[in-house]
N, C-alpha and C positions, 0 to 999 in steps of 0.2 A: 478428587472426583469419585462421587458413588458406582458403584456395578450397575448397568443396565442388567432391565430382568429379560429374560428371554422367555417366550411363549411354550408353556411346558407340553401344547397342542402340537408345535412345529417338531419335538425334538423326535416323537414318534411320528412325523406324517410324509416327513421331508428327506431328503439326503444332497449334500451337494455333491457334484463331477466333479474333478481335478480340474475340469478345464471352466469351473465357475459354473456352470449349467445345475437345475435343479431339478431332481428327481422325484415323481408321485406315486403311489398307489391308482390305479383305476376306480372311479366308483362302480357301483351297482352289481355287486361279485362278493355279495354278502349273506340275503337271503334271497325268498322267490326267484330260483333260479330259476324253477320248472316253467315258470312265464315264460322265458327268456327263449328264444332261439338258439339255435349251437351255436351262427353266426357270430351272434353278439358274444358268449359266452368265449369263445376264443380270441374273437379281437383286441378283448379287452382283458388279456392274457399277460398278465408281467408287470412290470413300471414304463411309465411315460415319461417325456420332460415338461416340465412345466413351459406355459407359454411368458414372452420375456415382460407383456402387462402384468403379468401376476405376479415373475420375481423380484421385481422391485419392493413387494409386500410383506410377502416372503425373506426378502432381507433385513427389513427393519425390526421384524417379529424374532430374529436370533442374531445379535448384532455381533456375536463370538463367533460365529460360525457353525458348521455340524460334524460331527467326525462320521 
């Protein structure tokens, strides 16, 4: 059997949890902050999980896994 290729986008964009769950970056915390409200500017403060319609995508795109 050949090596699946894995998505060389996901290996910087993603992290998986121990407990299988999948970890994101925020968007829009890049530039034009000064638009932005403090609000939003802190809310969107850290890593998210992924929601579970989208890991399914996210699984197929890194079939090894991510360390």
């Amino acid at each position: 059997m050949p090596k699946l290729k894995t998505k060389s986008g996901v290996k910087k964009r993603f992290k998986f949890t121990a407990t299988g769950k999948v970890k994101h970056g925020v968007a829009g915390k890049r530039h034009r902050l000064i638009s932005h409200n403090a609000k939003y500017i802190r809310q969107n403060r850290g890593t998210e999980v992924l929601s579970d319609a989208d890991v399914a995508h996210v699984r197929l795109w890194a079939p090894y896994g991510l360390k």
